[in-house]
N, C-alpha and C positions, 0 to 999 in steps of 0.2 A: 421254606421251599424245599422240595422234596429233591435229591442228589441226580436223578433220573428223569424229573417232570422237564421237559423243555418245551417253552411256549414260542412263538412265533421271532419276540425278543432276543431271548437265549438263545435260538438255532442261530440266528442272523448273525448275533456276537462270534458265536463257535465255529460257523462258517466262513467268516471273515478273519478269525484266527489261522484259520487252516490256509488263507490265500485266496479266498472268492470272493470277490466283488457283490456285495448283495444287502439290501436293505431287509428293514422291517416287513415290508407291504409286497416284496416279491418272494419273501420268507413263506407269510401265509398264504400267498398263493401257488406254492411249491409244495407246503404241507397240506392245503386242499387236494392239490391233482394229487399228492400220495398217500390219500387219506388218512394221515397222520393227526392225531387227537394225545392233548394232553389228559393224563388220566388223575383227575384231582381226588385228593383222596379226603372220605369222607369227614363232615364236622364231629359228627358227635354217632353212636350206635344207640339203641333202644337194649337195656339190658333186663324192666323191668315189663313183666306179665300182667294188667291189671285184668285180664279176663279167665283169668283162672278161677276155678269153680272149687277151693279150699277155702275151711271157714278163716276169717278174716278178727285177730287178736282185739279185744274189748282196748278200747281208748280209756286206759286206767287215769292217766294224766290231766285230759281233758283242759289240758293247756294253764295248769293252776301251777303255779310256780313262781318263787319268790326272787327278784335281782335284791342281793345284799351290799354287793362292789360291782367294778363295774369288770367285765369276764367274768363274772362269779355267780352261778344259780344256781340255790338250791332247790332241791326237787321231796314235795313232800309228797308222802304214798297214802291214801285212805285205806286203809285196811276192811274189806270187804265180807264179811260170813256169806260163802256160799252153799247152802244148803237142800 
């Protein structure tokens, strides 16, 4: 929970700290009339572009790869002539 998010809960608490008499349910209808909104901050961002018009790297791997232990893969390369 964010140091500055306060929901309907937290005000009522922090209000009743301070010496006011006040519930949950008269909290959020206090932060109604003063249109007060907790501002949640986002899950996750989008960092990655799949619409970009760059050529897109050849899938050398092709998902061929050997488990020897268990954390442990090795990764074999085919060696390709490109001509």
């Amino acid at each position: 929970m964010s140091h500055w998010a306060f929901g309907c809960r937290r005000m009522a608490k922090a209000l009743r700290s301070k010496g006011y008499s006040i519930g949950r349910h008269q909290a959020t209808t206090l932060m109604k009339r003063l249109e007060l909104v907790v501002k949640y901050a986002k899950k996750f961002k989008v960092t990655t572009n799949s619409r970009h018009k760059f050529p897109v790297a050849e899938n050398l791997l092709n998902r061929e790869f050997a488990v020897t232990k268990a954390n442990k893969v090795s990764l074999y390369f085919r060696n390709k002539s490109r001509c």
